[in-house]
N, C-alpha and C positions, 0 to 999 in steps of 0.2 A: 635218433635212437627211438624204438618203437619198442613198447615196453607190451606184455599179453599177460593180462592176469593168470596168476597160478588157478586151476581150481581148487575150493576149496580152503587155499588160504587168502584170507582176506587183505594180508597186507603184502606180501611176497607177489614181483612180476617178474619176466622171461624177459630179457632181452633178445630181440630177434636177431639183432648181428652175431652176436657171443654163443646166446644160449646159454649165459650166464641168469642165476636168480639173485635176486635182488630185493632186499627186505626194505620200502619204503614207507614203514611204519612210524611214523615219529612217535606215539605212545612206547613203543617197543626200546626203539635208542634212547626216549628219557632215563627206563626203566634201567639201561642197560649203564647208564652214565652214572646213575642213582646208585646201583651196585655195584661199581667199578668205584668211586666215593669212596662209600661206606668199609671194604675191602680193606683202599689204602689207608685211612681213618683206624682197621683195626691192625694193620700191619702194623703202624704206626706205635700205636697202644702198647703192641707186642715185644716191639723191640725198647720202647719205653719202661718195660718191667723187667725184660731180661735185663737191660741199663742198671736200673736198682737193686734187681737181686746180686750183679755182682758187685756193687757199692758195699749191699751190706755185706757178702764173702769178705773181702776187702778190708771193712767195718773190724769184722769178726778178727779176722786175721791181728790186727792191730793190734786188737784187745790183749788176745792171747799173747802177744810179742809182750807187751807192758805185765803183764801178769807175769810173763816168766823173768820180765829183770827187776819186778819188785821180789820176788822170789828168791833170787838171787843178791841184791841188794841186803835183804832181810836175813840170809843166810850168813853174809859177812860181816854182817855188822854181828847175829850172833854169835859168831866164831870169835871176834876180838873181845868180845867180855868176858 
């Protein structure tokens, strides 16, 4: 495989059988690995808070269940006095 630099760009060459281009920058793929990382790192994050936000829905819900059977609790026990 015979590769023909692009002009111009310094890391991108031509294959001569294909005529496909071909980025043989390894600074460029670090960069590229680096931010593809970082991405799933904040997917990550992302789905890690949607996680908790509905914990605390969840939380909430709860709460409001026990409030309404001390509520009612509270109600019956004032009705028998």
């Amino acid at each position: 495989m015979e590769l023909i630099p692009v002009e111009g760009n310094s890391g991108l060459f031509r294959d001569s059988k294909s005529g496909a281009i071909l980025n043989c920058s390894g600074n460029e793929f670090s960069a590229y690995l680096q931010t593809k990382e970082r991405k799933l790192k904040e997917i990550e994050q992302f789905n890690t808070m949607n996680d908790k936000i509905e914990q605390l829905g969840n939380l909430k819900n709860d709460v409001d269940e026990l409030k309404n059977m001390m509520k009612l609790i509270l109600s019956k026990l004032d009705s028998e006095s």
